[in-house]
BABA-146754 format. One record per residue (C-alpha): residue number from 1; x, y, z; residue in three letters. Coordinates in steps of 0.1 Angstrom, whole numbers, plus 5000, padded with zeros to 4 digits. Layout:
<node NUM, <X, Y, Z>, ALA>
...
! end
This chain:
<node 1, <5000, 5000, 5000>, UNK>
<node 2, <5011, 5036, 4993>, UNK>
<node 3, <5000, 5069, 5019>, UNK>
<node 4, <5011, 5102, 5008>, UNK>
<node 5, <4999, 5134, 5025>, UNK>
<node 6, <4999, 5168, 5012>, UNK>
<node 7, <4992, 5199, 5025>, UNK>
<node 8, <4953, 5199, 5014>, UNK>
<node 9, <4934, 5173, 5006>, UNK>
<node 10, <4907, 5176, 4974>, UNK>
<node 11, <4886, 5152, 4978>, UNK>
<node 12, <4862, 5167, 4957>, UNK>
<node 13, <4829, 5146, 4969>, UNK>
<node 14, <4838, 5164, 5006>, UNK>
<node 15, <4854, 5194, 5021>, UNK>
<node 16, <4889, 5200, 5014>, UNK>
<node 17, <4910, 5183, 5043>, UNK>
<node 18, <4940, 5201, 5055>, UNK>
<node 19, <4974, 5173, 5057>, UNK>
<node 20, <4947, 5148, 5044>, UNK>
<node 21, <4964, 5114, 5043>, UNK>
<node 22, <4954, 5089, 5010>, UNK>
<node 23, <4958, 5052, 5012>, UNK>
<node 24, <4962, 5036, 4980>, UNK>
<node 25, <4969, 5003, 4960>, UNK>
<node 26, <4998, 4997, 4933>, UNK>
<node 27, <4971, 4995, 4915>, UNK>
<node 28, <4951, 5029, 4923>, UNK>
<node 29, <4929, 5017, 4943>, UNK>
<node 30, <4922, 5038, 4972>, UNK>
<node 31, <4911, 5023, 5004>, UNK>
<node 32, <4916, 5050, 5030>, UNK>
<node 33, <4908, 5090, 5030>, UNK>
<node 34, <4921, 5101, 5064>, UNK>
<node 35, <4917, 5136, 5083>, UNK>
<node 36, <4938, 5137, 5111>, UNK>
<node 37, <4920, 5165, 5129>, UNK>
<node 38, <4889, 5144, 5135>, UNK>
<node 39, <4901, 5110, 5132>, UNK>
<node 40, <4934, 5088, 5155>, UNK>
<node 41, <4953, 5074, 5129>, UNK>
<node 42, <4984, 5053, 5135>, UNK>
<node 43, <5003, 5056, 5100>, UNK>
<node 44, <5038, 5056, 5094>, UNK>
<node 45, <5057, 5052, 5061>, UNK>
<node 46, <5036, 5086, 5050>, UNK>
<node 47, <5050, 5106, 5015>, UNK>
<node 48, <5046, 5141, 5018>, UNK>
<node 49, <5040, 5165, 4993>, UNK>
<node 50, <5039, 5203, 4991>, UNK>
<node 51, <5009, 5217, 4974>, UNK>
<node 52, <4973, 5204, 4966>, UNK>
<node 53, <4962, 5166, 4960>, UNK>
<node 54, <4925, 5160, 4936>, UNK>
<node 55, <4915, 5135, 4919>, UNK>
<node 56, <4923, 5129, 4878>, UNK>
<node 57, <4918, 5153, 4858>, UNK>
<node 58, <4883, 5148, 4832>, UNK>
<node 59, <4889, 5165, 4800>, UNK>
<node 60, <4854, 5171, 4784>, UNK>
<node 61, <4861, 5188, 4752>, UNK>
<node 62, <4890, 5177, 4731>, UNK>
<node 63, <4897, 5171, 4691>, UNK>
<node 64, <4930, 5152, 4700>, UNK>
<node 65, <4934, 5145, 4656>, UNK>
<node 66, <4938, 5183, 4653>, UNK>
<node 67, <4973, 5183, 4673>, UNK>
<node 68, <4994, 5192, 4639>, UNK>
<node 69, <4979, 5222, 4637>, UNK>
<node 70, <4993, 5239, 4665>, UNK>
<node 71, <5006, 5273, 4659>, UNK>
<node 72, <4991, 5275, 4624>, UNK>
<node 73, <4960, 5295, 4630>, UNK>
<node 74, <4955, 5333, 4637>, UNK>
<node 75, <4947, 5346, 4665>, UNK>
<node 76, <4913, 5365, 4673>, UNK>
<node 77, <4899, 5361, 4637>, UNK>
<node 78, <4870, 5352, 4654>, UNK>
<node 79, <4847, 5314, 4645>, UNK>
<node 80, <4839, 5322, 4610>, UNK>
<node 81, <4880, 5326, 4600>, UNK>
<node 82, <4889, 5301, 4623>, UNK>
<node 83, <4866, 5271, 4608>, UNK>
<node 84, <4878, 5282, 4573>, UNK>
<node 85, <4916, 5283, 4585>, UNK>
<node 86, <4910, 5246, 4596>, UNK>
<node 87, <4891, 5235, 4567>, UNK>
<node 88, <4922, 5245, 4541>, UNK>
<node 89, <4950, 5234, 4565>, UNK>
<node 90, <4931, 5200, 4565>, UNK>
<node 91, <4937, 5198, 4528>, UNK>
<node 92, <4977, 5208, 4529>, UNK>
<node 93, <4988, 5189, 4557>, UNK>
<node 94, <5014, 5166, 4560>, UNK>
<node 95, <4997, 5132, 4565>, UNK>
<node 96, <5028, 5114, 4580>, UNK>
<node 97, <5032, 5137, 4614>, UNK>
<node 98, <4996, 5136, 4622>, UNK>
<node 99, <5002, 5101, 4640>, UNK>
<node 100, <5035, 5116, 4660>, UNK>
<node 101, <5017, 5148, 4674>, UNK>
<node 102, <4984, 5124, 4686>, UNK>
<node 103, <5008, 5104, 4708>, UNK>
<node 104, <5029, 5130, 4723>, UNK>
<node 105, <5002, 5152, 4729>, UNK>
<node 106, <4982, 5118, 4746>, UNK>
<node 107, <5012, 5115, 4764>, UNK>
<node 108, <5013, 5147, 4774>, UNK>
<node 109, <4981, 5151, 4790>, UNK>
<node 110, <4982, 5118, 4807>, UNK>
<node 111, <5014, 5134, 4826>, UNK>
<node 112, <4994, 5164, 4837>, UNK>
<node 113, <4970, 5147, 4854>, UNK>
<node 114, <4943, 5143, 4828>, UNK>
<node 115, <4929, 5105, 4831>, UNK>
<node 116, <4896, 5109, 4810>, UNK>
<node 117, <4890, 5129, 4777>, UNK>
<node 118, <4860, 5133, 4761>, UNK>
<node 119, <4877, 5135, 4724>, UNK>
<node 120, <4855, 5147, 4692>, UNK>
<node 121, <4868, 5123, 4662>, UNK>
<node 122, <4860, 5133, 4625>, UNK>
<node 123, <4889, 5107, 4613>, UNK>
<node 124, <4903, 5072, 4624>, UNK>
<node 125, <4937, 5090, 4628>, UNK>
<node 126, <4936, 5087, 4665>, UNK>
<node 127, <4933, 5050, 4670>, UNK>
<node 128, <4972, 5037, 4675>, UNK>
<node 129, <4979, 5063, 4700>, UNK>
<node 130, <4943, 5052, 4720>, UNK>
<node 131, <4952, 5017, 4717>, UNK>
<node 132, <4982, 5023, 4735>, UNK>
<node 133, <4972, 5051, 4757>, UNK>
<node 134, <4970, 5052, 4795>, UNK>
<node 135, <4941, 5075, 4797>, UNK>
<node 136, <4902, 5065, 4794>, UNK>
<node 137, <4886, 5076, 4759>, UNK>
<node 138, <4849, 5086, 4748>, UNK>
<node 139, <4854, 5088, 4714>, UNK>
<node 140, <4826, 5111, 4698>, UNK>
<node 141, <4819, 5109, 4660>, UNK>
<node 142, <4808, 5139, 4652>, UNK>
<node 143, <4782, 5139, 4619>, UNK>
<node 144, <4775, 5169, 4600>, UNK>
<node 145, <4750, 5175, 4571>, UNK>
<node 146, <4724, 5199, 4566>, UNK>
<node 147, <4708, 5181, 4536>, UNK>
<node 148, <4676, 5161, 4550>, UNK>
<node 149, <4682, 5138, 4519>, UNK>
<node 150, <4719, 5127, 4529>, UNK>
<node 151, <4704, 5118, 4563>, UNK>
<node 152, <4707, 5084, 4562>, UNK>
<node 153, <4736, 5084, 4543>, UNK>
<node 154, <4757, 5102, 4567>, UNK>
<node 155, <4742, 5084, 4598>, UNK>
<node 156, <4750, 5053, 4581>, UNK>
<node 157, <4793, 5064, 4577>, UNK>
<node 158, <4789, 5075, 4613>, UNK>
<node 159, <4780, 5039, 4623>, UNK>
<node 160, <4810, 5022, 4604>, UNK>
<node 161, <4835, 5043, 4617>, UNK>
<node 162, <4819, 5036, 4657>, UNK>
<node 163, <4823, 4998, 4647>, UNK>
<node 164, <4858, 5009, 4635>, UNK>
<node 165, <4861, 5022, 4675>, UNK>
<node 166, <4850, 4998, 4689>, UNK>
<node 167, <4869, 4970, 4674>, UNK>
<node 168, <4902, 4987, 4678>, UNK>
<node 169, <4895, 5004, 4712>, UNK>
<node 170, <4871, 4982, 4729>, UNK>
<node 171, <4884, 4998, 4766>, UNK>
<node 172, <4873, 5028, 4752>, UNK>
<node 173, <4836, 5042, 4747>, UNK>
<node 174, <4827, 5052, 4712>, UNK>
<node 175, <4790, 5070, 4706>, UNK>
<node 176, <4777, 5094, 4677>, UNK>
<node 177, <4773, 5131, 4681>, UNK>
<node 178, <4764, 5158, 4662>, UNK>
<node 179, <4787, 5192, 4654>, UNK>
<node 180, <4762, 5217, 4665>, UNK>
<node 181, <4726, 5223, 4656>, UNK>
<node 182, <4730, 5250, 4628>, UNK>
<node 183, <4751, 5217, 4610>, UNK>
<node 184, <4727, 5192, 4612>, UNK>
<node 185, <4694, 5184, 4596>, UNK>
<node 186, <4662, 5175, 4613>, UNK>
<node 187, <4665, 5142, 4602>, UNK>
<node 188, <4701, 5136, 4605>, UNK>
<node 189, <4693, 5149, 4643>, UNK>
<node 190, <4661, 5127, 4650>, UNK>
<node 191, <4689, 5095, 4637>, UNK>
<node 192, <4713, 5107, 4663>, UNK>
<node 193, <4691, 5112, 4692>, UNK>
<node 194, <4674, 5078, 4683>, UNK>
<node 195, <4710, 5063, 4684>, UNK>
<node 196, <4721, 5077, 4715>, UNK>
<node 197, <4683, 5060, 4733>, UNK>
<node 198, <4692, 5030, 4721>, UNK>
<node 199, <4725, 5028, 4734>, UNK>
<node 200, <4722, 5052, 4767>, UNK>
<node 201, <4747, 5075, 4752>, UNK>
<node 202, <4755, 5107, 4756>, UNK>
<node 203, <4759, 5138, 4736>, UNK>
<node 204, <4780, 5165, 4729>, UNK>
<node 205, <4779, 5192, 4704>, UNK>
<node 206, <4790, 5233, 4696>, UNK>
<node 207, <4766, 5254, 4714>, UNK>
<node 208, <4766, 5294, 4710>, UNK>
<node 209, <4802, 5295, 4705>, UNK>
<node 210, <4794, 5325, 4683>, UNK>
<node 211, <4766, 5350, 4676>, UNK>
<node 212, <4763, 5341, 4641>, UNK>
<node 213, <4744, 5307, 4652>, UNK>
<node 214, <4713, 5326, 4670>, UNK>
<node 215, <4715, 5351, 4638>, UNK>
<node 216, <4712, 5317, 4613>, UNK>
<node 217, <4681, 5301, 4634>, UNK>
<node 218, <4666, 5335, 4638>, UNK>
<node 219, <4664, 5346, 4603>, UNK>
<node 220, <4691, 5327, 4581>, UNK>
<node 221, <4715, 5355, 4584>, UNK>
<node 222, <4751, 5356, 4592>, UNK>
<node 223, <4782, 5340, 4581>, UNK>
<node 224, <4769, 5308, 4586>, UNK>
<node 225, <4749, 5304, 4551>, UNK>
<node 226, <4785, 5320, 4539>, UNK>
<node 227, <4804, 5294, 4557>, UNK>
<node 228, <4785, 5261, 4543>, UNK>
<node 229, <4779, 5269, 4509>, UNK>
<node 230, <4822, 5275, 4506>, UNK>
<node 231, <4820, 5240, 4521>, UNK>
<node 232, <4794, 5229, 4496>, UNK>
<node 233, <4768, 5221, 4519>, UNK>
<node 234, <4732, 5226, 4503>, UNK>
<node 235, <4712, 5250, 4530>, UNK>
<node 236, <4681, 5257, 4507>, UNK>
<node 237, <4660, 5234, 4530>, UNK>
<node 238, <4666, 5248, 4560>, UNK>
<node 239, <4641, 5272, 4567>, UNK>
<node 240, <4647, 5299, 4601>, UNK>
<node 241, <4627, 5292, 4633>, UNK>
<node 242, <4627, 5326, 4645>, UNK>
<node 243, <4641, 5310, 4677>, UNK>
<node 244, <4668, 5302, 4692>, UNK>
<node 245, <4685, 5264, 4682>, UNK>
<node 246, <4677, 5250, 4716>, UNK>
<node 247, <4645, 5263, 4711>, UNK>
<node 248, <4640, 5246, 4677>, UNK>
<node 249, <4653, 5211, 4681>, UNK>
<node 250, <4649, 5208, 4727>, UNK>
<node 251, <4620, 5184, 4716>, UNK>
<node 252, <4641, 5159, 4699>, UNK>
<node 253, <4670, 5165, 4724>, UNK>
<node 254, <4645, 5155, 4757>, UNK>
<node 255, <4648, 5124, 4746>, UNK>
<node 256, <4680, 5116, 4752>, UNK>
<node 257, <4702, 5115, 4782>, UNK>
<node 258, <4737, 5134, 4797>, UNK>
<node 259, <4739, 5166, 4768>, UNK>
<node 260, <4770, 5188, 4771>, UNK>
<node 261, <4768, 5227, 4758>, UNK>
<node 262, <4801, 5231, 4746>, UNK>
<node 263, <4815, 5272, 4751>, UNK>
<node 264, <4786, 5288, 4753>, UNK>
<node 265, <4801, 5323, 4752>, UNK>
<node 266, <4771, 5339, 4741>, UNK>
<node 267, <4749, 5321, 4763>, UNK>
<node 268, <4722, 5349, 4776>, UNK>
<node 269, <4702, 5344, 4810>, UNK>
<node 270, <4671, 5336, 4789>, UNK>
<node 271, <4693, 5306, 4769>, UNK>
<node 272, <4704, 5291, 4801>, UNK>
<node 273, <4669, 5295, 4817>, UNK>
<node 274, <4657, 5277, 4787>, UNK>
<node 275, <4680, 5250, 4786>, UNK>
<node 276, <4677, 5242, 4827>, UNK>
<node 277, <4637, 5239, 4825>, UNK>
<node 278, <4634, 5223, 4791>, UNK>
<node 279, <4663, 5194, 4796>, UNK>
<node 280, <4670, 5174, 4823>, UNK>
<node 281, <4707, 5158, 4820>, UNK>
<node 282, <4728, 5187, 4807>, UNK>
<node 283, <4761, 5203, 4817>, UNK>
<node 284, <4780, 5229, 4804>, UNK>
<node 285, <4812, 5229, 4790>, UNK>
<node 286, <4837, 5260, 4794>, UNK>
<node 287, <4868, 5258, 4769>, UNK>
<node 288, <4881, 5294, 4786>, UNK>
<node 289, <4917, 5293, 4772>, UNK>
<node 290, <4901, 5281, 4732>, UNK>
<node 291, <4873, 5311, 4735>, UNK>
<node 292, <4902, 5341, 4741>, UNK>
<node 293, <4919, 5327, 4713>, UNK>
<node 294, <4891, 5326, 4682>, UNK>
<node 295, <4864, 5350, 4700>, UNK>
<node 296, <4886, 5371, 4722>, UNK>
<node 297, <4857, 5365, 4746>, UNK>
<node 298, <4845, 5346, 4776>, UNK>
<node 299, <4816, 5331, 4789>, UNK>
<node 300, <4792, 5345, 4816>, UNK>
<node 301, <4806, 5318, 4842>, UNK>
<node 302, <4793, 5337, 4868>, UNK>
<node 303, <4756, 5338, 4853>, UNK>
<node 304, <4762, 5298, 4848>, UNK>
<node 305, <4773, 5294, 4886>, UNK>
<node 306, <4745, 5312, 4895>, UNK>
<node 307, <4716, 5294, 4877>, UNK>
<node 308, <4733, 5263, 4893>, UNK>
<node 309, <4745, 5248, 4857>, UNK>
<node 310, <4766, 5219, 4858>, UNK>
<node 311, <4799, 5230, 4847>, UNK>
<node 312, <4830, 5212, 4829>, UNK>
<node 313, <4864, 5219, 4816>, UNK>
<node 314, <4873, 5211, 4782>, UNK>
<node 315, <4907, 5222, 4763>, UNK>
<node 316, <4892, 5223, 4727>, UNK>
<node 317, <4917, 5212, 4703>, UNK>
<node 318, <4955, 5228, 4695>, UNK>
<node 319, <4944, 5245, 4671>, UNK>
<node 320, <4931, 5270, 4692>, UNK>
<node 321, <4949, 5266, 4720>, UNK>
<node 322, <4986, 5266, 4731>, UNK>
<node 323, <4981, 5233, 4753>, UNK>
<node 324, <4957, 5208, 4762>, UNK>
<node 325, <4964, 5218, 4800>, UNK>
<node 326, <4935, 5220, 4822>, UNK>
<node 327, <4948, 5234, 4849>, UNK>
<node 328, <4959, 5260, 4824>, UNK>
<node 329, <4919, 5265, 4822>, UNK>
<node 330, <4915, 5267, 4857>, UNK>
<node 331, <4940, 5291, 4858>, UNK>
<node 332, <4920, 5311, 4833>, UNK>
<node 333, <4891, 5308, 4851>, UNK>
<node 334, <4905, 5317, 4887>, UNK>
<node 335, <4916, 5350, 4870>, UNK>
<node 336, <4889, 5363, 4857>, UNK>
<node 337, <4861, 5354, 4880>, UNK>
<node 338, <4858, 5350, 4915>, UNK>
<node 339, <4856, 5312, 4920>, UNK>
<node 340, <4870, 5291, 4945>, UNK>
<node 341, <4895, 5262, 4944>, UNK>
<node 342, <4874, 5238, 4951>, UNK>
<node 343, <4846, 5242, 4927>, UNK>
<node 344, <4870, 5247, 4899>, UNK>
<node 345, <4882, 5212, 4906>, UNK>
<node 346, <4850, 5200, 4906>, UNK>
<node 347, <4843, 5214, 4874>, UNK>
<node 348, <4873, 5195, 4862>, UNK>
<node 349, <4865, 5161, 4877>, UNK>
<node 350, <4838, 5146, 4894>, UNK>
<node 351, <4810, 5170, 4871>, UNK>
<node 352, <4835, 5156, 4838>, UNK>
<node 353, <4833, 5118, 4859>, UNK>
<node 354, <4790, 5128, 4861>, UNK>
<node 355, <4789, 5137, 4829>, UNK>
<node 356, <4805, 5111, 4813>, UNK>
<node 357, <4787, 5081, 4833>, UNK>
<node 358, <4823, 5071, 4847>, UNK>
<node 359, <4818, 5084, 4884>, UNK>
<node 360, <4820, 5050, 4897>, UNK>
<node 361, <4856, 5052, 4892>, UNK>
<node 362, <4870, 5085, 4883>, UNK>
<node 363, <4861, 5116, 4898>, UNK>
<node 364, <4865, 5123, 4930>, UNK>
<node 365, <4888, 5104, 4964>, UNK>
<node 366, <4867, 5079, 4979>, UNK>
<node 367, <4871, 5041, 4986>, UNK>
<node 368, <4875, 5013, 4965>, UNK>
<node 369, <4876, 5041, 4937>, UNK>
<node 370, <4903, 5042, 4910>, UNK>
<node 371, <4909, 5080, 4900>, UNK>
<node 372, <4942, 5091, 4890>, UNK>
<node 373, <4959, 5113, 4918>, UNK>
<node 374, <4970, 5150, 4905>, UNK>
<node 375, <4996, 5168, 4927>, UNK>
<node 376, <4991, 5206, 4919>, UNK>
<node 377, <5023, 5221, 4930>, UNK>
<node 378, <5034, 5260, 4939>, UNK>
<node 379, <5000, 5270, 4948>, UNK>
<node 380, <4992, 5298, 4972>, UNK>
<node 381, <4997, 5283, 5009>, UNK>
<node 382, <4971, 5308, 5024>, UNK>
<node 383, <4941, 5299, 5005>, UNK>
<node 384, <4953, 5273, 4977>, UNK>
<node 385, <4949, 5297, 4948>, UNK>
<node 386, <4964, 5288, 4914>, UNK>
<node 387, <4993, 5313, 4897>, UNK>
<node 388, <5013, 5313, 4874>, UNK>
<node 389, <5040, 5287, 4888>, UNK>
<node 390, <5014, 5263, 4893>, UNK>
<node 391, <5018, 5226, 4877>, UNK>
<node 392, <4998, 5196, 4879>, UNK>
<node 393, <5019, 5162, 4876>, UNK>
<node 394, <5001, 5128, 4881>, UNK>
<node 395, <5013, 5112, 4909>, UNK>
<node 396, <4990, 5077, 4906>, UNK>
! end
């Protein structure tokens, strides 16, 4: 058995606990949370460590196969740029590094504490470096088509490449999803949503990341039309709502379960109000670091926080962001709004565990539970604040 101490304690599922002793397996399990200011303990052989212990890391928004183009996109162009940027650097790339920047970056995360990822797939380039990895994969296949007659069609590609998955990465989960709702059909959304019953699965799609999406549902204006029609996507059936897309499609989407908002940086009080009455599994993803670089713009957290949404923390993919780092988000977040430490690593691991049906072991520090330990180092010893010298390393 291991027992390492630390200065605080995250538990996550409890208060923090100050020199909280863990008592842990070789194999991860942990069988003891101890707080030695309410309970005798007679432990020696203890590992201490300076800064903060949590739980693994739970990365809910992630396009791992976009790794290569780090460094290749500009900077506050804003959505409608950046989508076009990645659409022509798709078509020039160098095939043969793909592979070696899906590993290192896997890698990479798993040594910064991250021990589930939530990963949006639109190729098979990410299956070696899955088969291999050490971290826990939802693979989402993301479908996209706005033409009601290539419904079927596309649903039907989405299914071989989740058999693809599933063969190759059977420890892994594997489920269909959709873009956003401004990219799908009717159709193609009522054969997702019919899917994901079937199965119990959950979904995850693009949700207000720009204002251009309520502009397209309102009245078919915007750089959307602009933006699929240079993609070659037939929009002359897809007729405006005058409402917003939750408020179009929330039928369909009742009828699944666990549904993730993903940036939702123009997210008003009247969309989240909306969205909390009118669907009963959903969280909300917050990609901080990804939204400053395309939008130059955050979301209302603190309106989120205080409607009582469920909140996440995704990294989004390298294109848009210098790492795939979530304490780097947290980081973010402690900055600009006034949220403790504690509910920031909640947000990153036992809502992402909640989400993502995989509480039962990940999550939070409890017995018999297999999490992933994260030591966050050189954090502030007075209230265990995050700066700029923080660093998250995974200890288990």
């Amino acid at each position: 058995m291991r027992k390492i101490q630390s200065d605080c304690l995250f538990p996550i599922s409890s208060n923090p606990i100050p020199n909280g002793i863990l008592i842990f397996s070789e194999k991860g399990v942990i069988s003891d949370v101890i707080d030695p200011a309410k309970i005798d303990y007679n432990v020696t052989d203890i590992q201490h460590f300076s800064g903060i212990i949590c739980p693994g890391f739970i990365n809910t928004h992630c396009h791992l196969e976009l790794s290569y183009l780090k460094s290749k996109i500009d900077k506050n162009s804003g959505l409608h740029s950046f989508v076009i940027q990645i659409q022509k650097l798709k078509k020039s790339s160098r095939h043969e590094l793909i592979f070696q920047y899906i590993k290192e970056m896997d890698e990479i995360m798993c040594n910064q504490g991250i021990v589930a990822v939530a990963d949006i797939l639109n190729t098979t380039d990410t299956l070696e470096a899955k088969s291999q990895s050490k971290i826990y994969y939802h693979n989402f296949i993301e479908l996209i088509g706005s033409d009601p007659e290539y419904a079927d069609i596309i649903f039907q590609k989405g299914v071989e490449k989740l058999n693809d998955f599933e063969l190759n990465v059977p420890q892994n989960k594997t489920s269909l999803t959709l873009h956003s709702l401004y990219a799908v059909s009717r159709e193609l959304l009522e054969n997702i949503v019919a899917h994901s019953q079937e199965h119990s699965d959950i979904l995850s799609f693009h949700h207000l990341e720009g204002q251009e999406e309520k502009d397209y549902f309102l009245n078919k204006k915007g750089t959307i039309p602009e933006r699929l029609k240079s993609f070659n996507v037939d929009i002359s059936s897809f007729k405006p709502s005058g409402k917003t897309p939750l408020e179009t499609y929330y039928n369909i989407l009742q009828k699944t379960s666990n549904i993730l908002l993903v940036h939702n940086i123009y997210a008003h009080q009247k969309d989240v109000e909306f969205a909390c009455r009118n669907l009963k599994n959903i969280w909300w993803c917050l990609c901080p670091n990804s939204n400053l670089f395309i939008e130059n713009k955050l979301p209302d957290v603190n309106l989120m926080i205080n409607n009582k949404c469920k909140l996440t923390i995704g990294s989004d993919s390298l294109a848009s962001n210098s790492s795939l780092n979530i304490l780097s988000e947290l980081l973010t977040l402690q900055k600009k709004f006034n949220v403790s430490t504690h509910d920031l690593l909640k947000m990153a691991t036992l809502n992402g565990a909640q989400y993502m049906k995989i509480d039962n072991s990940f999550g939070s520090l409890c017995k018999n539970k297999t999490p992933g330990l994260v030591l966050i180092k050189n954090v502030n010893p007075d209230d265990f604040h995050f700066n700029d010298g923080s660093e998250a390393v995974r200890i288990s």
